[in-house]
DRENPA-3360 file (N, C-alpha, C; in nm, 2 decimals, always signed):
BEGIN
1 = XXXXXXXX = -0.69/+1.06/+0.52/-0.67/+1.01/+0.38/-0.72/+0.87/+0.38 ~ -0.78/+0.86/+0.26/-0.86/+0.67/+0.26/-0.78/+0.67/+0.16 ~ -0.76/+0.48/+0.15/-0.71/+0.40/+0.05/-0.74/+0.31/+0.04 ~ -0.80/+0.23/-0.09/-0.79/+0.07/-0.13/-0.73/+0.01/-0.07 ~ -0.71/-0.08/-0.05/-0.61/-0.20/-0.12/-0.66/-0.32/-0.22 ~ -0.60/-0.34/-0.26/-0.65/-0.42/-0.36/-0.55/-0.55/-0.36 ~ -0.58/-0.70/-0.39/-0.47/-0.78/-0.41/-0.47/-0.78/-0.55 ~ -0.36/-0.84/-0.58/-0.30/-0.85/-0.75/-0.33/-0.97/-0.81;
9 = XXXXXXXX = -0.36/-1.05/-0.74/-0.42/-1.17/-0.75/-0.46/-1.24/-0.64 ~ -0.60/-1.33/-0.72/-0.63/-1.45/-0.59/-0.60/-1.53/-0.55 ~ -0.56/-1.56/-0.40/-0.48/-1.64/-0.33/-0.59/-1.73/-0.26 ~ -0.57/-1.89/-0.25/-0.68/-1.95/-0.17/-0.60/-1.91/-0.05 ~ -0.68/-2.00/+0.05/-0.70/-1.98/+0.20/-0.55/-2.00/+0.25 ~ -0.48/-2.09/+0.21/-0.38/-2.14/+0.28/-0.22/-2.09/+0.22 ~ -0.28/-2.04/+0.09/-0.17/-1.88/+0.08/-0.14/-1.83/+0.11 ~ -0.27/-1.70/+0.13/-0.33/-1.64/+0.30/-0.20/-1.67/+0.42;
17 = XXXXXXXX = -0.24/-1.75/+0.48/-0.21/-1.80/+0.59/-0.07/-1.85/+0.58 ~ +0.01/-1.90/+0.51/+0.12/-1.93/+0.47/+0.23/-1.78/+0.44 ~ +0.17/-1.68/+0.39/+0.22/-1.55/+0.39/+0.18/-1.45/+0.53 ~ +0.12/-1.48/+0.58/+0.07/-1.42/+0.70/+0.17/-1.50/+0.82 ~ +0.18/-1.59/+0.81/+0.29/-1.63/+0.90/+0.45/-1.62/+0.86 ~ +0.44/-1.62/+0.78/+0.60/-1.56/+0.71/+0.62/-1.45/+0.77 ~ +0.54/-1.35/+0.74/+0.56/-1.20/+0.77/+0.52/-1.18/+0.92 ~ +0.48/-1.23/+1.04/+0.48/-1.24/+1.13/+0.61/-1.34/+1.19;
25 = XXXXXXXX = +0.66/-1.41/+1.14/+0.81/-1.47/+1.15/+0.94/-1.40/+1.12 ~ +0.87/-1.30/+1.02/+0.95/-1.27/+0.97/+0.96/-1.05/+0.98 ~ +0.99/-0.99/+1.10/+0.91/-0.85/+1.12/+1.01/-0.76/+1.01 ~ +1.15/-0.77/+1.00/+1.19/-0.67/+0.90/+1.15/-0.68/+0.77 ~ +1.06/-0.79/+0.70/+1.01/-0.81/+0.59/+0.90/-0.75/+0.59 ~ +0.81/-0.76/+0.71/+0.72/-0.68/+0.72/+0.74/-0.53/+0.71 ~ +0.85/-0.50/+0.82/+0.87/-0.34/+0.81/+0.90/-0.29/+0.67 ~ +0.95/-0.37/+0.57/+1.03/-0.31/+0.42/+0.87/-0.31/+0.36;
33 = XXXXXXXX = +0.78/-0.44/+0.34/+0.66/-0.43/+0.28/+0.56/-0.28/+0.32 ~ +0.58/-0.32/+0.46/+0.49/-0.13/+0.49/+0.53/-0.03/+0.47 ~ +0.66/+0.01/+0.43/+0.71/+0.15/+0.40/+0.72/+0.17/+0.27 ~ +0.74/+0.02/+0.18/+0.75/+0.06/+0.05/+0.52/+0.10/-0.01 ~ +0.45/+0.03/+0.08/+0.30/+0.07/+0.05/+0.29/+0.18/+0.13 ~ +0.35/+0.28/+0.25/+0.30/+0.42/+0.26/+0.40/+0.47/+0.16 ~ +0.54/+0.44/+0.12/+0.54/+0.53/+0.00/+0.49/+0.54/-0.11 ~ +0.41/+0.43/-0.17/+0.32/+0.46/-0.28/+0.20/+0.55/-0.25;
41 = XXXXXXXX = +0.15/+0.48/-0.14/+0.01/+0.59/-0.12/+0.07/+0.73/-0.08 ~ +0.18/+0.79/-0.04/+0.18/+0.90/-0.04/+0.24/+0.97/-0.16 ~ +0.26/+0.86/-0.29/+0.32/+0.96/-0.40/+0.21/+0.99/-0.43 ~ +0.10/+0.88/-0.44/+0.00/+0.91/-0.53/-0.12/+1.04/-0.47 ~ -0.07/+1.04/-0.34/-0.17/+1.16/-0.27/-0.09/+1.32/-0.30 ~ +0.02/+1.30/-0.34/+0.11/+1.40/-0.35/+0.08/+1.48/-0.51 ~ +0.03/+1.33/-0.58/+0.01/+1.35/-0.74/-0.10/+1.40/-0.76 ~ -0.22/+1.36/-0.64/-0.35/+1.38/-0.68/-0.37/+1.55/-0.62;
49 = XXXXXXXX = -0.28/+1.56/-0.48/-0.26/+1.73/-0.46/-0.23/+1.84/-0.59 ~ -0.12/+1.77/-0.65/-0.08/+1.83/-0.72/-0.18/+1.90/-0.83 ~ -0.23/+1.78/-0.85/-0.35/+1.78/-0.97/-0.48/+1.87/-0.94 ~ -0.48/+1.86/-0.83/-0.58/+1.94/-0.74/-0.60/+2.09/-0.74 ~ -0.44/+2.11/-0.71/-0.40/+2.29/-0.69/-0.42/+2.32/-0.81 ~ -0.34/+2.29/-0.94/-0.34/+2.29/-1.10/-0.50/+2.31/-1.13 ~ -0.56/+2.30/-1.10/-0.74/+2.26/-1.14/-0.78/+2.42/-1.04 ~ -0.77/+2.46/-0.94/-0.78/+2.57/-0.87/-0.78/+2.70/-0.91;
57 = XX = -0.83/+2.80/-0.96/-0.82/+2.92/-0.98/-0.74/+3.03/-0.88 ~ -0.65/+3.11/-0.87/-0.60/+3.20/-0.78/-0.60/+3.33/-0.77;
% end
């Protein structure tokens, strides 16, 4: 399965890098940030299956 990512807004350089070391300071912030983006990407793969089978003749 492929996915985007996209940021929500533009951050300069030292944003970046200011949140990049947070979250490397910081690993259970990390762990909550990555489970809550695989569970979006898998509702939305779940939505687009759905959509999928629905579209299918049987």
């Amino acid at each position: 399965m492929y996915a985007v990512l996209s940021a929500s807004r533009l951050m300069k350089a030292a944003e970046v890098r200011e949140v990049c070391a947070e979250l490397r300071n910081n690993p259970t912030l990390l762990m909550a940030l990555e489970l809550a983006a695989k569970e979006e990407l898998y509702q939305r793969f779940e939505k687009e299956k759905a959509a999928s089978e629905t579209l299918t003749a049987s």
